[in-house]
C-alpha positions as CSV (number, residue, x, y, z in Angstrom):
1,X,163.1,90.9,60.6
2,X,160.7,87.8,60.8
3,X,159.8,86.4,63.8
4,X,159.1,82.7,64.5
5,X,159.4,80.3,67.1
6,X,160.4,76.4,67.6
7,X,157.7,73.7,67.9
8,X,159.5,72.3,71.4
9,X,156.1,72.7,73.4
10,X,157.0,69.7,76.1
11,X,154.2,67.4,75.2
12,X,151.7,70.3,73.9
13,X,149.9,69.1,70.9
14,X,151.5,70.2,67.3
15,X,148.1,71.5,66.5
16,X,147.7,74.0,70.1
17,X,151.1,75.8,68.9
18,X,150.9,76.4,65.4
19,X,147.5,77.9,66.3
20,X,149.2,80.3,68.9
21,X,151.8,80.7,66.8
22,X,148.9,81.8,63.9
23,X,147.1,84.1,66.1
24,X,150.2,85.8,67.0
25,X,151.2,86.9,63.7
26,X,154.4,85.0,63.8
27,X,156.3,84.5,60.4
28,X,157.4,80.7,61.0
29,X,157.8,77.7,63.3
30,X,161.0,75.3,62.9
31,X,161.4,72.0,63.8
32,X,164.9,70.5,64.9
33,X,166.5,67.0,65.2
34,X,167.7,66.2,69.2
35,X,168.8,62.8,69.9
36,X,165.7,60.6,71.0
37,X,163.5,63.1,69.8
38,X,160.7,63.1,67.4
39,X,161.6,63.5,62.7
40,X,161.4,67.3,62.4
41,X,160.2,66.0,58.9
42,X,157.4,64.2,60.0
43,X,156.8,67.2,62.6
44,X,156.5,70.1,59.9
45,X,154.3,67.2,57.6
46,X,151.9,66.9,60.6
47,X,151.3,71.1,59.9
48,X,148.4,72.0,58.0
49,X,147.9,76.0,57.8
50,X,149.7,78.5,60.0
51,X,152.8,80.3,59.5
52,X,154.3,80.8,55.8
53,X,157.7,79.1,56.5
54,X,158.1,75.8,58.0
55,X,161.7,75.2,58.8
56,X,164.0,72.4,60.3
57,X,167.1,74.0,62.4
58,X,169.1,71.6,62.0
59,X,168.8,68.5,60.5
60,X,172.1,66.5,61.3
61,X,174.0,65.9,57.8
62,X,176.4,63.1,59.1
63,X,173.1,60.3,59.7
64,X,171.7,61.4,56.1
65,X,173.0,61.2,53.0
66,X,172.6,63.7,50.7
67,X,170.0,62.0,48.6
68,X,168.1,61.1,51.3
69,X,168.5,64.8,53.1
70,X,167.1,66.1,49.6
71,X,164.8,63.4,49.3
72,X,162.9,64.2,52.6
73,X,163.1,67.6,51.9
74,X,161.4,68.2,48.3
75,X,158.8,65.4,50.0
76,X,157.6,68.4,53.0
77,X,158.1,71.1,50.1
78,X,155.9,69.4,47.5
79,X,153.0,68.3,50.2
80,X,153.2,71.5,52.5
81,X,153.1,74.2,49.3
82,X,156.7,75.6,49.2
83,X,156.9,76.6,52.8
84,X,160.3,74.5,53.5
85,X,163.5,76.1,55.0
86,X,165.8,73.5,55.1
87,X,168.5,73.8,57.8
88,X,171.0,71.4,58.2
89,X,174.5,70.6,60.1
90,X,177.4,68.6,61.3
91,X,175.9,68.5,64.6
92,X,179.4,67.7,67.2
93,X,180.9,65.0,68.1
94,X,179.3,63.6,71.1
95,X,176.2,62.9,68.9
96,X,177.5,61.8,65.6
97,X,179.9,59.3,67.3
98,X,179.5,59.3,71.0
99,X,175.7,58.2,70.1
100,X,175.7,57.0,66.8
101,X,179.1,55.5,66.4
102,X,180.1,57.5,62.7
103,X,183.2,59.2,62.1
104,X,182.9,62.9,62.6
105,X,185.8,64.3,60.5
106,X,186.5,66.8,58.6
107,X,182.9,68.6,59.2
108,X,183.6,71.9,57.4
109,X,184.7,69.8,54.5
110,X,182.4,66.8,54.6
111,X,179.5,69.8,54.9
112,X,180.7,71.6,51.5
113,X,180.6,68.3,50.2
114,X,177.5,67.5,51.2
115,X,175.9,70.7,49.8
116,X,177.5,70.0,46.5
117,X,175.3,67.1,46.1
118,X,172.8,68.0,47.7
119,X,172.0,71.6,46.0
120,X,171.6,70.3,42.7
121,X,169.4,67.9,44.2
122,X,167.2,70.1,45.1
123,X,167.0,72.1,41.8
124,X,165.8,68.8,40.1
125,X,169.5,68.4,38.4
126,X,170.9,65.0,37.4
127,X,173.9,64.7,39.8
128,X,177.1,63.0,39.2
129,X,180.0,63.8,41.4
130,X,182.8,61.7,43.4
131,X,184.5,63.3,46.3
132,X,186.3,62.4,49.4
133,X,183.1,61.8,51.6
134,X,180.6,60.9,48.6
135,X,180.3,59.1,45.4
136,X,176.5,59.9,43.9
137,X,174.7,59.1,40.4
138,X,171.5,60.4,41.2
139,X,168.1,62.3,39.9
140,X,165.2,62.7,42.3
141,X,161.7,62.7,40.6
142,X,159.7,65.0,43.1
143,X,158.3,67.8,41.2
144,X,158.1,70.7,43.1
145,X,157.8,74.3,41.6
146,X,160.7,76.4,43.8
147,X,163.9,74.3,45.9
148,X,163.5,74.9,49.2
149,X,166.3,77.7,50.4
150,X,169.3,76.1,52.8
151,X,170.7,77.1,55.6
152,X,173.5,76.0,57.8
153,X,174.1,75.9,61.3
154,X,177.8,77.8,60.9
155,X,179.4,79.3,63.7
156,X,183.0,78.8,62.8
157,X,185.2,80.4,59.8
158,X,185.6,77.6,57.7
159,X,181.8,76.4,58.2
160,X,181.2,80.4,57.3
161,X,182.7,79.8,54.1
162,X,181.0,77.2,53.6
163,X,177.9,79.1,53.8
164,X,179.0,82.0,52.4
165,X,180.0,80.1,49.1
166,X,176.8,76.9,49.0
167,X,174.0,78.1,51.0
168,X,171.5,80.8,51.1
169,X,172.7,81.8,55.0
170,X,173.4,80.9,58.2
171,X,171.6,79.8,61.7
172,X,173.7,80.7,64.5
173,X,172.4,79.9,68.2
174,X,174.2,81.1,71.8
175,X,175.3,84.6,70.6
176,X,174.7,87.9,71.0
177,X,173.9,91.3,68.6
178,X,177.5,91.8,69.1
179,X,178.4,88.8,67.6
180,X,176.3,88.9,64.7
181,X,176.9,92.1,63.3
182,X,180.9,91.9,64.0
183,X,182.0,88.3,63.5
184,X,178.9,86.7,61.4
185,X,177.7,89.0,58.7
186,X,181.2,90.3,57.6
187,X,181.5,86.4,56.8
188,X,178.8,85.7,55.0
189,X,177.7,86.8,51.3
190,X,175.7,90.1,50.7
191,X,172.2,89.5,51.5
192,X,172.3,86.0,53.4
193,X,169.9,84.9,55.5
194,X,171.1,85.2,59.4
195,X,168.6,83.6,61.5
196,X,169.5,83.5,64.8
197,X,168.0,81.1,67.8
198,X,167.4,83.2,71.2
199,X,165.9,81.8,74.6
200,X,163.6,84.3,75.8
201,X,161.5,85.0,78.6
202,X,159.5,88.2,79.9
203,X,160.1,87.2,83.7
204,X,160.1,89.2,87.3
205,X,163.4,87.2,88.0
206,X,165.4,87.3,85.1
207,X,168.5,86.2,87.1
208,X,166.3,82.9,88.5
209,X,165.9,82.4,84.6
210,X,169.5,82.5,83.2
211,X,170.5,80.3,86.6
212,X,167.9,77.6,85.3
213,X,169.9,77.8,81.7
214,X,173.4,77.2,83.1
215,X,172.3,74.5,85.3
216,X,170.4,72.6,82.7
217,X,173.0,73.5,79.3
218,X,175.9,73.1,81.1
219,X,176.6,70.8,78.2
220,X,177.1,73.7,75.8
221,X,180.2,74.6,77.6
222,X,182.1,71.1,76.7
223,X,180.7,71.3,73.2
224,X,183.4,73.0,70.6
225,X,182.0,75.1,68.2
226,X,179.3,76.4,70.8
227,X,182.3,77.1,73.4
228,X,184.0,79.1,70.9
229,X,181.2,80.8,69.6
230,X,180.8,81.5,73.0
231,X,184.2,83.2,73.8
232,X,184.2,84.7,70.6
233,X,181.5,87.1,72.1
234,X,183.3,87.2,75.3
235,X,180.2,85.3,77.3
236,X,180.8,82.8,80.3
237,X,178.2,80.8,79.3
238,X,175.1,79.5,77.5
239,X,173.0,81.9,80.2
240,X,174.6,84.8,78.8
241,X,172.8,84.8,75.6
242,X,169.1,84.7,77.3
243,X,167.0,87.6,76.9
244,X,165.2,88.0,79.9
245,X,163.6,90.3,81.8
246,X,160.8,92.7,81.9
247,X,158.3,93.3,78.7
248,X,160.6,96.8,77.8
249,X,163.8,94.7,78.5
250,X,162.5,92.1,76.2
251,X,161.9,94.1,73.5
252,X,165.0,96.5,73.6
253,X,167.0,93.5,73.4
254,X,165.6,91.7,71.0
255,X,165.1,94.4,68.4
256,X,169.5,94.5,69.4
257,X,169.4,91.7,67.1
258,X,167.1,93.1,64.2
259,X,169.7,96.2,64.4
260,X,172.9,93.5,64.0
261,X,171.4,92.8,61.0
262,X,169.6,89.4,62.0
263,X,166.9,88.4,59.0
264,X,164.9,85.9,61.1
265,X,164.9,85.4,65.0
266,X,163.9,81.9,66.5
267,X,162.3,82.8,69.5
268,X,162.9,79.6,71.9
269,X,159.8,80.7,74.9
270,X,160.6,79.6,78.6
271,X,158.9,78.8,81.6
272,X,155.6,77.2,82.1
273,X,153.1,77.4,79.2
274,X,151.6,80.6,80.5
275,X,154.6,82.0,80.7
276,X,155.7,80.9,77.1
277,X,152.2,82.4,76.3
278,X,153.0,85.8,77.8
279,X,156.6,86.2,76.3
280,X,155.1,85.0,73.1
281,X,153.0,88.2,73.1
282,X,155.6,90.2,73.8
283,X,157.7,89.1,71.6
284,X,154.8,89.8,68.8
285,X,154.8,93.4,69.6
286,X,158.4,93.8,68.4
287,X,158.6,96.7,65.4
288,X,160.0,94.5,62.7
């Protein structure tokens, strides 16, 4: 199982985490796309050495279009060496047109379409198609030696076949081992990728931890496809899914997921930066 973590470092320089991230040993950092929030583009581009996989998880599909998505992409692949993971999703609702005012149908549909363009892009290939959601005639010009691999953030069935049948694997966030091993990976194609996002903290109050995550996520219970991801794994709520605790808790629980069958863990650090720092190397002491 590689390890990696997000660069969300409240105001730390770019620079100060991928060097702790380096001197740890971990496998990757990944960049994601929050409303107000910085290009996670531009943020992996600002990256010199360090891991060996830079990845976005996610990158909203509704905002992009495909030729711009694969445009952006084969740009950070070509200029940071082939060290792109490109993650990408239908994001919900309450961003794509609470915030930004687009339509949000159909998303396990407009998704497959969207990787149906985009794919081929990727690969260099002259793409022609016309579908419900997209009508392209396009060739991208960035030569880069290997397509970045693509993930998608799919938690529900028909955004699992979806992976399953366009993409090299999945990112799933608020679940547990459980969850994976039962509900993800039976849905996805033999040897997928299954990276999963996990907020984690070695802490002497592990219950003062998950209280701070349901007070400040609350939002994750009014959002769909995290609420049913959520019941699917028979959890109350976002706090559920923290790993918390002491260093031997930590580790036990975490290596739960490398036993579901999890290829990549995102390790999301909390508390105060010394606290991050601490659970950080923990967390790089994990048998992989």
């Amino acid at each position: 199982m590689r390890i990696g973590t997000h660069l969300a470092g409240g105001g730390v320089p770019l620079g100060e985490l991928q060097d702790e991230a380096a001197a740890r040993g971990l496998d990757s950092l990944w960049a994601n796309q929050q409303p107000g929030g910085m290009d996670p583009f531009g943020v992996l581009l600002a990256l010199g050495d360090g891991p060996a996989e830079l990845g976005t998880a996610i990158v909203p599909t509704y905002p992009q279009h495909p030729v711009v998505m694969a445009t952006s992409a084969l740009t950070v692949q070509s200029l940071t060496g082939g060290r792109l993971t490109l993650g990408i999703g239908p994001s919900h609702a309450t961003f794509i047109t609470g915030q930004l005012g687009l339509p949000y149908a159909s998303p396990a549909r407009h998704t497959r379409e969207y990787l149906e363009v985009l794919r081929p892009l990727l690969r260099g290939e002259h793409v022609k198609y016309a579908g419900d959601f997209f009508t392209v005639d396009a060739q991208l010009a960035i030569d880069v030696t290997t397509p970045p691999p693509v993930l998608v953030s799919a938690l529900g069935p028909r955004m699992l076949e979806v992976a399953r049948d366009l993409a090299d694997g999945t990112i799933a966030v608020w679940t547990r081992p459980a969850t994976v091993a039962g509900y993800l990976i039976p849905r996805l194609a033999e040897g997928a990728r299954v990276v999963a996002a996990v907020m984690t903290s070695v802490s002497s109050d592990p219950d003062g931890v998950r209280e701070a995550i349901a007070r400040d996520y609350g939002i994750i219970n009014d959002l769909p496809a995290y609420r049913a991801m959520l019941d699917r794994g028979g959890l109350s709520g976002p706090a559920d899914t923290v790993v918390a605790g002491d260093e031997a808790t930590v580790l036990r629980e975490l290596a739960e997921y490398r036993d579901a069958g999890v290829t990549d863990l995102i390790v999301t650090p909390l508390g105060s930066r010394a606290e991050q720092g601490r659970t950080l190397d923990v967390v790089a002491q994990l048998d992989r």
